[in-house]
C-alpha positions in Angstrom: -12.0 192.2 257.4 -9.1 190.0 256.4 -5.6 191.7 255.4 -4.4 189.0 252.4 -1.4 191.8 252.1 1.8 190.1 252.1 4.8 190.8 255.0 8.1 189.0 254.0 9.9 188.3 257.7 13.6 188.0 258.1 14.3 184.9 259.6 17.5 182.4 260.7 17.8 179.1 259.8 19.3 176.6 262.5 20.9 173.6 262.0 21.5 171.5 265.3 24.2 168.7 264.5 27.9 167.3 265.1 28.3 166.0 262.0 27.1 168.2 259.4 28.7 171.4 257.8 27.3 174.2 255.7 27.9 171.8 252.5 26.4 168.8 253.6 23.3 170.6 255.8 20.3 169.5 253.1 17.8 170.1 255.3 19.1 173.6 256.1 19.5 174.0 252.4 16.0 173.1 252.0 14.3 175.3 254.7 16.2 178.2 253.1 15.4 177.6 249.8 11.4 177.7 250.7 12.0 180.9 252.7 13.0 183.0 250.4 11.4 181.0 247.6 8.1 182.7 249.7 9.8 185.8 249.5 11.1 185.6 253.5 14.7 187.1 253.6 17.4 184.8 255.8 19.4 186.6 257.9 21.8 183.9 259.8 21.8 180.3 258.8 24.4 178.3 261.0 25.1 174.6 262.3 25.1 174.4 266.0 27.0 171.1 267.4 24.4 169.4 269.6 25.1 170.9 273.1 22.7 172.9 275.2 25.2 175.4 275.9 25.9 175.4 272.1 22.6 176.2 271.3 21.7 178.4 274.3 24.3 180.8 272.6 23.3 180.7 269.0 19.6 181.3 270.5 20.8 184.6 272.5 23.3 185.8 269.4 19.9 185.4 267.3 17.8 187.7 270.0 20.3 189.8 269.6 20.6 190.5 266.6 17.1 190.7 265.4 16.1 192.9 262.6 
């Protein structure tokens, strides 16, 4: 038997760049916009510079975080 019941899912949307910012992050927009369009909730959205470090950190404070 399939379940066709609907779970909405927080999620965080992650945006790894150096040049963009909140404002000029489309595709970021975009991913968060069909999230919650789909009735997903986003928790975090944030634009990580393009370092592994960077990102290593923003993956853990994610982890973290989770709800």
């Amino acid at each position: 038997m399939v379940n066709d019941q609907f779970i909405s899912v927080g999620a965080a949307v992650i945006t790894i760049s150096d040049t963009r910012s909140i404002d000029s992050d489309k595709s970021g927009h975009y991913a968060q916009t069909q999230l919650e369009e789909m009735g997903h909730r986003v928790l975090h959205r944030q634009i990580v510079k393009d370092d592994i470090s960077a990102i290593q950190s923003e993956l853990n404070f994610c982890r973290q975080h989770d709800e």
